[in-house]
N, CA, C and O atoms as a MOPAC input file, in Angstrom:
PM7 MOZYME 1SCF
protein

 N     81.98100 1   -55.70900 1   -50.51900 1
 C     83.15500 1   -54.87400 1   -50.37200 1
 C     83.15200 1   -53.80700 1   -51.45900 1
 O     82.88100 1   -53.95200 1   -52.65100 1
 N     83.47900 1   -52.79600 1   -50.85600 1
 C     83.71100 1   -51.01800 1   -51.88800 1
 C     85.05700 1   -51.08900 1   -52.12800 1
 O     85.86500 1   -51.75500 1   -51.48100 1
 N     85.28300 1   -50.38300 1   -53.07900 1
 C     87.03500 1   -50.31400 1   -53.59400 1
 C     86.67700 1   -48.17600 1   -53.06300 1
 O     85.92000 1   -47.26500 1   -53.39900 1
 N     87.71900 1   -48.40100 1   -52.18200 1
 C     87.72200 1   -46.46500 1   -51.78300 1
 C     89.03300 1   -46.22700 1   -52.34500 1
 O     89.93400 1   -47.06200 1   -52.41900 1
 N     89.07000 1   -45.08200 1   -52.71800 1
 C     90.49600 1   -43.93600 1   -52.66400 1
 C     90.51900 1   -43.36800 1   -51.61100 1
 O     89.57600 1   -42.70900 1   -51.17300 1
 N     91.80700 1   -43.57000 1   -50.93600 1
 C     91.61800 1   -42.57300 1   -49.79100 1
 C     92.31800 1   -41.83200 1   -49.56800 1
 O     93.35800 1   -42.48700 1   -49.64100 1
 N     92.65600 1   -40.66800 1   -49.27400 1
 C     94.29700 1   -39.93200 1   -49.21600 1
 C     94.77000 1   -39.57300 1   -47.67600 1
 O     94.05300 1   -38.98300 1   -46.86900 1
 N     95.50700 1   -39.83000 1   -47.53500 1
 C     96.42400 1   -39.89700 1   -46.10000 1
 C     97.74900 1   -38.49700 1   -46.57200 1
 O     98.73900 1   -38.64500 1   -47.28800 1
 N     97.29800 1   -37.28200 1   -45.89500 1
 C     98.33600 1   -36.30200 1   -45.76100 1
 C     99.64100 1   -36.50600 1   -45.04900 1
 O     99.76800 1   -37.44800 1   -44.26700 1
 N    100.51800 1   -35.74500 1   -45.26600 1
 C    101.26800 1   -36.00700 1   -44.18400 1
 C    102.49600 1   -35.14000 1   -44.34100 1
 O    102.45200 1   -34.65000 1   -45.47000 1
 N    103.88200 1   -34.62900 1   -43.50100 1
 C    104.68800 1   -33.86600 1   -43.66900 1
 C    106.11200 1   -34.81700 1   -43.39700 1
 O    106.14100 1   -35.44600 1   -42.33900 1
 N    107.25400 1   -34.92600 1   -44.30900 1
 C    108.37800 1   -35.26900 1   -44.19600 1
 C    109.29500 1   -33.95500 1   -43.47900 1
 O    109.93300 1   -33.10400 1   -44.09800 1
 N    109.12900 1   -34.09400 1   -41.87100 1
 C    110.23700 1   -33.17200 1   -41.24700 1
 C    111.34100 1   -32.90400 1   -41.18400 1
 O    111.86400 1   -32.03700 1   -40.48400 1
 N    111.99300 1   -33.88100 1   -42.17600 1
 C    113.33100 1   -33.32800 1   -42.62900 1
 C    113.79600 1   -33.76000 1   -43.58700 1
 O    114.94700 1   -34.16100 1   -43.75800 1
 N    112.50700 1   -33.69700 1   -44.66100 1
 C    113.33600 1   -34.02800 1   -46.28100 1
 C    112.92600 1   -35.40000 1   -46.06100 1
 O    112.70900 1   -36.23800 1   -45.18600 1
 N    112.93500 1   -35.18900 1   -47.33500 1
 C    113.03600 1   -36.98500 1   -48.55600 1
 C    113.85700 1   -37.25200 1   -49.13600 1
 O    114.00000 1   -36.46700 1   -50.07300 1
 N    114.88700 1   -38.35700 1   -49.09200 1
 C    115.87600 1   -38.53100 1   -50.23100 1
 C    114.95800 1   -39.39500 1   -51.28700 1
 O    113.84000 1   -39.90200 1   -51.19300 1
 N    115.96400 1   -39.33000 1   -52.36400 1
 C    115.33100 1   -40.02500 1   -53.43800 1
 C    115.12500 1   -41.34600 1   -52.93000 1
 O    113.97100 1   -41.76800 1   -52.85800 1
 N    116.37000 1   -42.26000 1   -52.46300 1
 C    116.41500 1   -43.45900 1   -51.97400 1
 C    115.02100 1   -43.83800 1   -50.93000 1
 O    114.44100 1   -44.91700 1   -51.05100 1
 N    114.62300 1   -42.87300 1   -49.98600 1
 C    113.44100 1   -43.05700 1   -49.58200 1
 C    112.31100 1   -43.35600 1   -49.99300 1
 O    111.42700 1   -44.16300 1   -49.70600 1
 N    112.55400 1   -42.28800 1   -50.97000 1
 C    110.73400 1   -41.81500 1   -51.48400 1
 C    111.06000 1   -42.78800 1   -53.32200 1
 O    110.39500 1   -42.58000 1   -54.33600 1
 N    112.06300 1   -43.63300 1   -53.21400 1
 C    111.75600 1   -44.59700 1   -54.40000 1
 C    111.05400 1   -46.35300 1   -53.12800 1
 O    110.12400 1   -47.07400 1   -53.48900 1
 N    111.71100 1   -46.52300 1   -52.00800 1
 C    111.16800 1   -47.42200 1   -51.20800 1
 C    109.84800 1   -47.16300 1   -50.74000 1
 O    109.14500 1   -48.17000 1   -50.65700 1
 N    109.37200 1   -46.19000 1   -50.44500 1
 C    107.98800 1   -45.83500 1   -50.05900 1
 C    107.04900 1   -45.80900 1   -51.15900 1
 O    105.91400 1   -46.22800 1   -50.93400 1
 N    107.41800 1   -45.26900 1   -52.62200 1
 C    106.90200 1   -46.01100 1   -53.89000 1
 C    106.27000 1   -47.08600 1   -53.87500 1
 O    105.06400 1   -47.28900 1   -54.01500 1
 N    107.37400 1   -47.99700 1   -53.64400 1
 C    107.58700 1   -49.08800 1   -53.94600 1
 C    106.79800 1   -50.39600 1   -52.95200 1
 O    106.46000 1   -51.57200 1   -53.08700 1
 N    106.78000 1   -49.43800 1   -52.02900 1
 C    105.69600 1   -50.20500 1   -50.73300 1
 C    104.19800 1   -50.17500 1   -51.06600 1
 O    103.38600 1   -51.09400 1   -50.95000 1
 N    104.01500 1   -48.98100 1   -51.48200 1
 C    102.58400 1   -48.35800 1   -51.44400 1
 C    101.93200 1   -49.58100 1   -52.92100 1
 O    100.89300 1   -50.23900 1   -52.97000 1
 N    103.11400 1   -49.44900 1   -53.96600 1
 C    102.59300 1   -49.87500 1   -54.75000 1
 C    101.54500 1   -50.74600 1   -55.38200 1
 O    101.07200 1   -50.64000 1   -56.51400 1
 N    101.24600 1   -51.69200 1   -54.37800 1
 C    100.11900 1   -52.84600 1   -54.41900 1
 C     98.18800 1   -51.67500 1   -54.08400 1
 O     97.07100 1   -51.92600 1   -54.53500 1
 N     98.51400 1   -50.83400 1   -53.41800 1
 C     97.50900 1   -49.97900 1   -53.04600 1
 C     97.10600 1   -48.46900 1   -54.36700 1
 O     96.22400 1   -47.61100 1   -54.34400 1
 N     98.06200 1   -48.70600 1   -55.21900 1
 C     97.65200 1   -47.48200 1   -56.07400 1
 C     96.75900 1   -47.56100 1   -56.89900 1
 O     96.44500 1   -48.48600 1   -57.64900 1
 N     96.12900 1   -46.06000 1   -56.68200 1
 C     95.00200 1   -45.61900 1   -57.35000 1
 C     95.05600 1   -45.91800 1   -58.74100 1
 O     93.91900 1   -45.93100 1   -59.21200 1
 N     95.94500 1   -46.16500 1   -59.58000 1
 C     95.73400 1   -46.43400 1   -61.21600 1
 C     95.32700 1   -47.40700 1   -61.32300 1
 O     95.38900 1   -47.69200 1   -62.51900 1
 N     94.74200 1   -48.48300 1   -60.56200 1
 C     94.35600 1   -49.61100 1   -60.32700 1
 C     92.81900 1   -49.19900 1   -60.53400 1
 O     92.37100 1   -50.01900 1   -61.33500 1
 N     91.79100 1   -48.27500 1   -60.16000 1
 C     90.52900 1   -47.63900 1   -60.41800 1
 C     90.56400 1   -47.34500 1   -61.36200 1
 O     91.54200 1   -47.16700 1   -62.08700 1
 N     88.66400 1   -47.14200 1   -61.71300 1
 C     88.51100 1   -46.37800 1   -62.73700 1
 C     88.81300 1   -44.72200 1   -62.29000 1
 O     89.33000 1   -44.01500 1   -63.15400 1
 N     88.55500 1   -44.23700 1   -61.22100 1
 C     88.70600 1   -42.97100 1   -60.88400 1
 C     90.57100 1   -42.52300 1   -60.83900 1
 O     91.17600 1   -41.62500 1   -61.42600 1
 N     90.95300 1   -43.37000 1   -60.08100 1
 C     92.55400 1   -42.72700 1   -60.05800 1
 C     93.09300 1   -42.78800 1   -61.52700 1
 O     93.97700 1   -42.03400 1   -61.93400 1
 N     92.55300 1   -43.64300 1   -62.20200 1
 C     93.18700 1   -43.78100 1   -63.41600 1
 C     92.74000 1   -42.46500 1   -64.61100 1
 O     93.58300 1   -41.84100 1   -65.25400 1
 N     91.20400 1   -42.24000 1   -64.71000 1
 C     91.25400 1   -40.93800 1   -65.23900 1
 C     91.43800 1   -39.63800 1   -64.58700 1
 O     91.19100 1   -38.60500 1   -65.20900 1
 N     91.88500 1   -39.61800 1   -63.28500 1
 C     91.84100 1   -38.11800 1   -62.84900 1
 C     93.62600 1   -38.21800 1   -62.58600 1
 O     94.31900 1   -37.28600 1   -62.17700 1
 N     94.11300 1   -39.60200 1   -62.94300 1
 C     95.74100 1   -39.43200 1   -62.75400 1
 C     96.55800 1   -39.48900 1   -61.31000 1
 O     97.65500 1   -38.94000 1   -61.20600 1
 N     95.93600 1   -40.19800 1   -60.20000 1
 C     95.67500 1   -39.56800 1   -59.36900 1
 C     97.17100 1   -40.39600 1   -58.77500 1
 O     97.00700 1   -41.59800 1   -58.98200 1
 N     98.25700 1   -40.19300 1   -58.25500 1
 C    100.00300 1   -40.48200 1   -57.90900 1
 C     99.63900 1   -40.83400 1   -56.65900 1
 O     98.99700 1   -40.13600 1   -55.87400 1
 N    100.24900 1   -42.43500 1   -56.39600 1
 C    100.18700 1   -42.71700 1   -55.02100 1
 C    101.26100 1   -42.14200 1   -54.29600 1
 O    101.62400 1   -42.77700 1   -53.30500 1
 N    101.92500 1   -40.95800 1   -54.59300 1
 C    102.86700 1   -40.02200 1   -53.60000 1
 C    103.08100 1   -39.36600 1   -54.34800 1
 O    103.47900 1   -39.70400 1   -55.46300 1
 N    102.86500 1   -38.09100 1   -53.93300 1
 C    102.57700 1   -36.47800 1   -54.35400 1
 C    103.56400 1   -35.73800 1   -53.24400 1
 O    103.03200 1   -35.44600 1   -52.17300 1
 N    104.69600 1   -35.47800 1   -53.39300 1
 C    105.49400 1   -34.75800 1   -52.64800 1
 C    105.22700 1   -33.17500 1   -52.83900 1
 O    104.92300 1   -32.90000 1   -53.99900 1
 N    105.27700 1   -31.98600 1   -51.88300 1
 C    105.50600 1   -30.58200 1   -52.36700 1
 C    106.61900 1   -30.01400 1   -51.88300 1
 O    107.30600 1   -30.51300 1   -50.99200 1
 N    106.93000 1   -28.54200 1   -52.66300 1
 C    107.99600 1   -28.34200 1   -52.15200 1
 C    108.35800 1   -27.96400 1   -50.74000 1
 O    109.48600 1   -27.56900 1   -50.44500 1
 N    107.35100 1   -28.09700 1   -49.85300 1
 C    107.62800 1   -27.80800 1   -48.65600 1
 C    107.31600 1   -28.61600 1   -47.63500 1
 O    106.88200 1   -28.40300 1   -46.50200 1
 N    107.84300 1   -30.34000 1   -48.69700 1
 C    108.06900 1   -31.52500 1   -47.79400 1
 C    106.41800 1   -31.80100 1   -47.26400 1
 O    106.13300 1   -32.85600 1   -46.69700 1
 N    105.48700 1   -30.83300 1   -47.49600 1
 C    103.82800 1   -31.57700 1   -47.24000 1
 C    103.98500 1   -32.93800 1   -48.28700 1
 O    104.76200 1   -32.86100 1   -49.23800 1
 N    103.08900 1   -34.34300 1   -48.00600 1
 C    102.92500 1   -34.85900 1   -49.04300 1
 C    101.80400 1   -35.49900 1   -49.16700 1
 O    101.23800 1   -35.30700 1   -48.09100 1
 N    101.06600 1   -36.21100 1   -49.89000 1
 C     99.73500 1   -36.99200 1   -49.85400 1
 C     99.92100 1   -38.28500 1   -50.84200 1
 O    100.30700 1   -38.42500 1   -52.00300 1
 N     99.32600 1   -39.40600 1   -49.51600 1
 C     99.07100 1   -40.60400 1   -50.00300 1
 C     97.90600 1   -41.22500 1   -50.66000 1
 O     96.79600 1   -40.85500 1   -50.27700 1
 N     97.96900 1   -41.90700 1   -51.37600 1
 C     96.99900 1   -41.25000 1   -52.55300 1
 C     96.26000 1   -43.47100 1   -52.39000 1
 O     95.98600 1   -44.05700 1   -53.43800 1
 N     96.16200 1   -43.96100 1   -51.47700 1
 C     95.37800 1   -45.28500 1   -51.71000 1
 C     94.23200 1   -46.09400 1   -51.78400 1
 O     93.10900 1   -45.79400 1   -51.37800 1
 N     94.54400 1   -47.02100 1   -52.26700 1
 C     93.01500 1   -47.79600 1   -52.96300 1
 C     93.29900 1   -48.90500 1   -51.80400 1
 O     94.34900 1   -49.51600 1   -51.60300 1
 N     91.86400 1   -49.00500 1   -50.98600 1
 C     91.60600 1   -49.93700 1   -50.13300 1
 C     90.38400 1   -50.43400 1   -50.60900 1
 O     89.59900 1   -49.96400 1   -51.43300 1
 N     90.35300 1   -51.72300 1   -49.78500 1
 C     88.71200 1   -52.97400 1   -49.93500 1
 C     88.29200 1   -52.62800 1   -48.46100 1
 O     88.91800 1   -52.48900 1   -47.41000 1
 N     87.24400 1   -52.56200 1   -48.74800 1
 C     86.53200 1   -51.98800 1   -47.34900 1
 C     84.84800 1   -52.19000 1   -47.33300 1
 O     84.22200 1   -52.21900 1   -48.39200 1
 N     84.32000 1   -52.30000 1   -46.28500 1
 C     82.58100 1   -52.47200 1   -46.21800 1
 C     82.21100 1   -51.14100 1   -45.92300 1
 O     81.30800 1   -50.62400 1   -46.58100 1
 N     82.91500 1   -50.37000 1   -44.82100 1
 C     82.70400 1   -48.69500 1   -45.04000 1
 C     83.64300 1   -48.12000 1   -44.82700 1
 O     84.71800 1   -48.60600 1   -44.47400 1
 N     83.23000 1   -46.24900 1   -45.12300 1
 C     84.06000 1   -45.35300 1   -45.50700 1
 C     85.32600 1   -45.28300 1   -43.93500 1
 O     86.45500 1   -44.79600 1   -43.99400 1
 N     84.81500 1   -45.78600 1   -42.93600 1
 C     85.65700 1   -45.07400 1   -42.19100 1
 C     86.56600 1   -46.56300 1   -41.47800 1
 O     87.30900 1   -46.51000 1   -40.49700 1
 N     86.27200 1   -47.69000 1   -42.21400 1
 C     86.99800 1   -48.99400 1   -42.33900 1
 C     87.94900 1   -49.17200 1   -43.14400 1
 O     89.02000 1   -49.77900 1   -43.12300 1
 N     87.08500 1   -48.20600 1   -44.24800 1
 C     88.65700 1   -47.91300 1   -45.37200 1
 C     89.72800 1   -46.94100 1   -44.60900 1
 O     90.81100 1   -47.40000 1   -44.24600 1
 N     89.40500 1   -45.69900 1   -44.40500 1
 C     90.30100 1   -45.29500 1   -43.41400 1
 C     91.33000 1   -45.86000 1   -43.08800 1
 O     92.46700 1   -45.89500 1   -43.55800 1
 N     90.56300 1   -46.55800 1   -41.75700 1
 C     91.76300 1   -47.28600 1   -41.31200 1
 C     92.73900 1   -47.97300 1   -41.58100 1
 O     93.88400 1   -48.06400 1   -41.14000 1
 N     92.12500 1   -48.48200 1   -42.40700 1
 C     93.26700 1   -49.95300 1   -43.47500 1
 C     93.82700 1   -48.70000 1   -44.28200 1
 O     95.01800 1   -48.98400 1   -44.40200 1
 N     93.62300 1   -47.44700 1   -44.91400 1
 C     94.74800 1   -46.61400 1   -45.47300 1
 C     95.62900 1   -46.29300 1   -44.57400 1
 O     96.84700 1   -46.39200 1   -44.72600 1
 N     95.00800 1   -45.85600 1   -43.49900 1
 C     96.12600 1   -45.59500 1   -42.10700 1
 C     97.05800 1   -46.71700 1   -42.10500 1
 O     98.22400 1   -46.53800 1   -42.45800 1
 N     96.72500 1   -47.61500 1   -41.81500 1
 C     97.80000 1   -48.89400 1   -41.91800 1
 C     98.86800 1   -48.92000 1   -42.51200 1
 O    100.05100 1   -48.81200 1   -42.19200 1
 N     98.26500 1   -49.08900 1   -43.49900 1
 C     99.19700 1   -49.10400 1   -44.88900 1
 C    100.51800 1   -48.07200 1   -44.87000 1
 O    101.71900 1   -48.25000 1   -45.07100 1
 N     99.93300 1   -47.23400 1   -44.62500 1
 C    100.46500 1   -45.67000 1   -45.05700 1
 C    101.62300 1   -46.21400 1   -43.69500 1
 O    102.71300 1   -46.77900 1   -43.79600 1
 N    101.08400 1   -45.90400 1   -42.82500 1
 C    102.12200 1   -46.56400 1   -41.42300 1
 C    103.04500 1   -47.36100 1   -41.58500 1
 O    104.14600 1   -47.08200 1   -41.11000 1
 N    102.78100 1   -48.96700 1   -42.53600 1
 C    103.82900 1   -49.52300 1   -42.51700 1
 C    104.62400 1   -49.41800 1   -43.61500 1
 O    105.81200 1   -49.73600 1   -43.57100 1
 N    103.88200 1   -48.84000 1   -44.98600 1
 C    104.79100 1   -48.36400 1   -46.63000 1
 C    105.90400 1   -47.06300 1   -45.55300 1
 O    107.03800 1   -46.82900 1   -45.97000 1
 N    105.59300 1   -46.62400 1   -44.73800 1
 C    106.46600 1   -45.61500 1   -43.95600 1
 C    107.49300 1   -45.90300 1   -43.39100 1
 O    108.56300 1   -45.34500 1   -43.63500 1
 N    107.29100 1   -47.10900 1   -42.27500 1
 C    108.16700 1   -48.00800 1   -42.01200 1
 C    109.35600 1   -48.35200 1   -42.41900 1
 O    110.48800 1   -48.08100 1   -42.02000 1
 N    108.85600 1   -49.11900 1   -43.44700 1
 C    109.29700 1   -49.70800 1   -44.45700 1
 C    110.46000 1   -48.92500 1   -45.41600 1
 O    111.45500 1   -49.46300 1   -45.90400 1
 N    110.15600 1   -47.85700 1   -45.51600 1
 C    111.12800 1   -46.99300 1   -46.11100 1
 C    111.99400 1   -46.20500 1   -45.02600 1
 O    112.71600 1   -45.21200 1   -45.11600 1
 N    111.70900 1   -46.87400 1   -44.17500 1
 C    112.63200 1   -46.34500 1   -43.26900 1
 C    111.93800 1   -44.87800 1   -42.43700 1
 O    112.87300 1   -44.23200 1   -41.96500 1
 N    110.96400 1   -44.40200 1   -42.23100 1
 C    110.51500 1   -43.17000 1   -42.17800 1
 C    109.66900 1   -43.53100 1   -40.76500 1
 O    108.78200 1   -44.37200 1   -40.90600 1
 N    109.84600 1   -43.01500 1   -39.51700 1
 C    109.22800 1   -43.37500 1   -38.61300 1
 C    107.85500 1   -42.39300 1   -38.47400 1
 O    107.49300 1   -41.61300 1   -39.35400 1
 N    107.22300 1   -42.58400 1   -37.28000 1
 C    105.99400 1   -41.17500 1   -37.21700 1
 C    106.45200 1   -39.90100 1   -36.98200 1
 O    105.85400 1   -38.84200 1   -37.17700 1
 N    107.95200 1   -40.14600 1   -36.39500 1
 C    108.45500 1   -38.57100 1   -36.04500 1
 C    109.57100 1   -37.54100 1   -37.40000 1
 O    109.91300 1   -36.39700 1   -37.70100 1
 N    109.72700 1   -39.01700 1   -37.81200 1
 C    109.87100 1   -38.05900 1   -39.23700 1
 C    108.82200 1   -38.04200 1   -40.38200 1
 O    109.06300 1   -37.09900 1   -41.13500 1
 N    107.94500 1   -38.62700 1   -40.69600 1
 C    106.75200 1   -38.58900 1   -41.65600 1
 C    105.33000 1   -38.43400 1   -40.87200 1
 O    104.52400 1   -39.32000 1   -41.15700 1
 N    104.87600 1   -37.43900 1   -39.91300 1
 C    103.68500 1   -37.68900 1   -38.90900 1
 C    102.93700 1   -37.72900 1   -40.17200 1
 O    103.39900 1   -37.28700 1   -41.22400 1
 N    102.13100 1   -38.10100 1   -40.09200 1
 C    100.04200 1   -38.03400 1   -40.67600 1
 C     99.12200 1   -37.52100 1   -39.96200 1
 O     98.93500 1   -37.47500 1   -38.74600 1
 N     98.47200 1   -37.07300 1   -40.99900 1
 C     96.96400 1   -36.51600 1   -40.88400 1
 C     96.34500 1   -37.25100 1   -41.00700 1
 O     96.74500 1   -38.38600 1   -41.26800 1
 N     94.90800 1   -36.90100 1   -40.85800 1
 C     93.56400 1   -37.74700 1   -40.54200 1
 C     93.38700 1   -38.33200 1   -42.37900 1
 O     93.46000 1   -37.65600 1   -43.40500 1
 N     93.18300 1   -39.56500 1   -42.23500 1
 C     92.56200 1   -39.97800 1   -43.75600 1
 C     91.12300 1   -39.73300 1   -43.97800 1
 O     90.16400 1   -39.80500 1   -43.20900 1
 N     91.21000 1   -39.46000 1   -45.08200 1
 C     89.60100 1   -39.30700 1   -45.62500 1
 C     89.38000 1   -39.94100 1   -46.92600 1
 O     90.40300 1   -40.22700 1   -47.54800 1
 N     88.10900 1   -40.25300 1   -47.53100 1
 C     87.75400 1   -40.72900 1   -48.52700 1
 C     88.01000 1   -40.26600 1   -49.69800 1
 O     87.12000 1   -39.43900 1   -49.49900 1
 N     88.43500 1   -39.96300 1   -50.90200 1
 C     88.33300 1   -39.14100 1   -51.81000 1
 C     88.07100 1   -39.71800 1   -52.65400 1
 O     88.53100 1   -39.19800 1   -53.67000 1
 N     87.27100 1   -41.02700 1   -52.93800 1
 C     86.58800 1   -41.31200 1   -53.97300 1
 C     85.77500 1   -42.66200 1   -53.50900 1
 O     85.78300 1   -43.09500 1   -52.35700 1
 N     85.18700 1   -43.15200 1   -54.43200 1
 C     84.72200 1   -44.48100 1   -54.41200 1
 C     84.62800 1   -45.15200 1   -55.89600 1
 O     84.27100 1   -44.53400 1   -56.89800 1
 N     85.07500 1   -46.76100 1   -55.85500 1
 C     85.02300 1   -47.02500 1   -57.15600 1
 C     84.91500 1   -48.42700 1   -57.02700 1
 O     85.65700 1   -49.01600 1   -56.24100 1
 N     84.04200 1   -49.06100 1   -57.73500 1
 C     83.39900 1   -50.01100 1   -57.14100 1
 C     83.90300 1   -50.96800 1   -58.40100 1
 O     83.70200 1   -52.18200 1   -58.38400 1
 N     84.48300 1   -50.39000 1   -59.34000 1
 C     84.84100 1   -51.25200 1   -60.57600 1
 C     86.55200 1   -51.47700 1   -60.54300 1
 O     87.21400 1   -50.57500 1   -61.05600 1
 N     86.98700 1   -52.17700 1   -60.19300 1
 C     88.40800 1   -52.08700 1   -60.75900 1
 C     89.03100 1   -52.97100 1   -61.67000 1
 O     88.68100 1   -54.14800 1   -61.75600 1
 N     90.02400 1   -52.42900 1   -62.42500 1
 C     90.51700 1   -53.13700 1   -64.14800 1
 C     91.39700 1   -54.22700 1   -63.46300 1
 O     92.01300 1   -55.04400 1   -64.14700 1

């Protein structure tokens, strides 16, 4: 098993309250990148909001390959969404991709 970073884009179509985007935190949390050696020196925030409600999910999956990790970020990302209350029609996603690999974690 590979430890990936993977980032999952995505757009909040009508705003984030704080109350949200502290539960979606709070979901993701078991999956964050400060957990790597890579997220941890490049700093890398398992939720990166902008001001124009774009945002990126920033997670660390166990995976055998790149596009297995994927999926299990897709997951995740799907149900930390859920979970905060945020369905697909208010938080849709983009395609996940790899953005790192780190095979060591602290």
């Amino acid at each position: 098993m590979t430890t990936y970073v993977i980032s999952v884009p995505g757009t909040f179509t009508s705003g984030i309250g704080a109350d949200a985007r502290t539960r979606l935190a709070r979901a993701l949390r078991p999956a964050d990148p400060h957990g790597t050696r890579m997220g941890n020196a490049e700093d890398l925030d398992v939720l990166s909001v902008n001001e124009d409600n774009t945002f990126t999910l920033r997670l660390t999956v166990e995976a055998d390959t790149g596009p297995h990790a994927e999926e299990e970020a897709r997951r995740l990302a799907d149900s930390a969404l859920r979970d905060a209350g945020l369905d697909a029609g208010k938080a849709p996603l983009g395609p996940a991709v790899v953005t790192g690999i780190d095979s060591a974690v602290r």
